[in-house]
N, C-alpha and C positions, 0 to 999 in steps of 0.2 A: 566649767569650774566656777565654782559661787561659794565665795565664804560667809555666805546671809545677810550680806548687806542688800536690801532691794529697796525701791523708794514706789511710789506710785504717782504721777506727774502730770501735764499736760505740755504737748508739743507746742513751742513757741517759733519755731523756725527750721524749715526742711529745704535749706538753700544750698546746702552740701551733697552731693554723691549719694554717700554712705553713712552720713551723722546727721544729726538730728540733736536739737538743742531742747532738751525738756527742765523747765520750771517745776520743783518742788516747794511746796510748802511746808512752813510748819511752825509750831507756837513753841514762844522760848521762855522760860519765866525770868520775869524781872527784878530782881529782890530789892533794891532800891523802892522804885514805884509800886511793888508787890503785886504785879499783871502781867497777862499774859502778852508777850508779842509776838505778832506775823512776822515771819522772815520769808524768804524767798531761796532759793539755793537753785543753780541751773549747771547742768551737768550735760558734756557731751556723752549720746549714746551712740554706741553703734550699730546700725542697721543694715540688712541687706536684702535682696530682693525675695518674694518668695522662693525656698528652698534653694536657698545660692545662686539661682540659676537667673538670668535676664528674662524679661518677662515677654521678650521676643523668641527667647530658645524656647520657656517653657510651652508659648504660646502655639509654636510650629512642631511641637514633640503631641500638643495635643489634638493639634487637627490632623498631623499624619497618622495618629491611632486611631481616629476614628474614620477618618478614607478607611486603614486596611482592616478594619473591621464591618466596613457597607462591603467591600469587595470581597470578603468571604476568605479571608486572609488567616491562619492558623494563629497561635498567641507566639509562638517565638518567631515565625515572619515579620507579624504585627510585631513586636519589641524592636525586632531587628531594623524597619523600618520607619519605627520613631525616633531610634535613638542615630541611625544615618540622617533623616531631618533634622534633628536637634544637631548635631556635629557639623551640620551643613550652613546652618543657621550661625553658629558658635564660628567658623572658620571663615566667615567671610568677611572682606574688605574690612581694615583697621577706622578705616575713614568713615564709615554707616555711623550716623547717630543711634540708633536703637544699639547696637553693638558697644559702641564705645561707651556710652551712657546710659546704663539700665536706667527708665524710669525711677524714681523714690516714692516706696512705697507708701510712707505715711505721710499727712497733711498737719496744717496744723492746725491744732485744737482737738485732736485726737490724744486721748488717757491712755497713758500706757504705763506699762509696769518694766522698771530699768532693774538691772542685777549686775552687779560686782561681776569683773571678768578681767582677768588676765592684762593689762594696758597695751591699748593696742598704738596709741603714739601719747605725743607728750603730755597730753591734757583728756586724752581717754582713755578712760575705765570701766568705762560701764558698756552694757550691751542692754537694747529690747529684748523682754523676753515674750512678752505680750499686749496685746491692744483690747485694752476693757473697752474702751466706746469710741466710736468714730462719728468725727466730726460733721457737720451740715456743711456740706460743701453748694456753693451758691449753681442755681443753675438760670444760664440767662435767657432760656425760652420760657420760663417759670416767671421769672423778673421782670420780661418786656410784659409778659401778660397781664401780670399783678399790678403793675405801672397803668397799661390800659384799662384794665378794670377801675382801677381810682381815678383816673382821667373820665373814663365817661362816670360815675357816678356824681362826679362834683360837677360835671356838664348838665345831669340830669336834677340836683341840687339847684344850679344856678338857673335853669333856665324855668323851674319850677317856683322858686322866690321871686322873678320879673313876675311870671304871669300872677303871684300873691299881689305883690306890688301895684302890677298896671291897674289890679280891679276894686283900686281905690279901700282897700283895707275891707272890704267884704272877704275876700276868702284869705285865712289866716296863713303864714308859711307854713313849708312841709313837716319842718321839723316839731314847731309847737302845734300842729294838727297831731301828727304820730304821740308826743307827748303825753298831750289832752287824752288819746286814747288809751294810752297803757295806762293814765291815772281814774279813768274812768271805770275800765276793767277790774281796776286792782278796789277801786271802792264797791264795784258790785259783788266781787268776792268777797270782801269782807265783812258789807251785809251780810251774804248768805252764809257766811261762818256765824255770824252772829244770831240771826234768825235762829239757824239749827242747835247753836248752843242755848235757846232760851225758850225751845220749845217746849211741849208738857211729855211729849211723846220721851226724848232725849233727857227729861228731869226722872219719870218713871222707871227708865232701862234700869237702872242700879235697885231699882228696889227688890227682886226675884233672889238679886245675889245676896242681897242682906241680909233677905227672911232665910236664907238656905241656908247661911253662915252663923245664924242663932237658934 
């Protein structure tokens, strides 16, 4: 049920179960000052796991259908014994965290689109109904590497500026060597732009079109 209210937001905080705090914006005018202003509005939504289900049921409904479809298992077998895995999965010990605590699907920084629903307690009313973009979520074998990769370049940096250093200013550092050649480059292209704009060859070309055009 949606009476058309829908907002389009950014998650701010997925420290809840099943809510999720999303940040709206939006510009308000100011007839005093005669401008527009940012506001903020943050709104609990409610969220649930994909398709209701714990992302350990759905997870054990999908690897039992696909055992009983390598073992050559009929489609109402195969049903039969996804949905025993999934029950089996769903009925065990109160105490398993996967169980009692489905994962939460969203992160924050993730855009989603909230709609009007029915209050599900005192300060929620709204429900996700969808996730336009997901967020960069940080990965730290990515991180350590990136880290190492700037640790040795500013090692290969520094120990490239001693050896500029030791040899008594005969060989310039790394960086105003590199410099010097992209300024160098860039001045010989634009000789030869200039050369080619001022040749007789490149003065001529337009003239065939002239005579054809009178």
């Amino acid at each position: 049920m949606n009476n058309g209210a829908s907002f389009v937001g950014r998650v701010v905080s997925n420290r809840m179960q099943k809510t999720v705090v999303v940040a709206v914006d939006r510009l308000v005018w100011v007839p005093k000052l005669k401008v527009f202003e940012r506001r903020t509005s943050r709104h609990l939504a409610h969220c649930d796991a994909a398709e209701g289900l714990p992302a350990s049921s759905a997870a054990a409904a999908a690897a039992a259908a696909a055992a009983a479809a390598a073992a050559g298992q009929t489609g109402a077998t195969a049903s039969a014994t996804a949905a025993a895995a999934a029950a089996a999965t769903t009925t065990t010990s109160p105490s398993s965290p996967a169980t009692a605590h489905p994962p939460q699907p969203l992160h924050v920084g993730d855009v989603v689109r909230i709609g009007w629903c029915p209050r599900v307690s005192r300060r929620k009313s709204y429900r996700v109904e969808s996730v336009l973009r997901r967020a960069r979520a940080f990965s730290p074998p990515l991180g350590a590497a990136a880290l190492a990769e700037h640790a040795g370049r500013r090692a290969r940096e520094g120990a490239e500026a001693s050896a500029a250093a030791g040899s008594g200013g005969a060989t310039p550092p790394p960086r105003v060597a590199r410099a010097e050649a992209a300024l160098g480059a860039a001045r010989r292209r634009l000789a030869e732009l200039r050369a080619g704009a001022s040749s007789p060859s490149a003065a001529a070309a337009p003239a065939p079109a002239a005579a054809a055009s009178s």
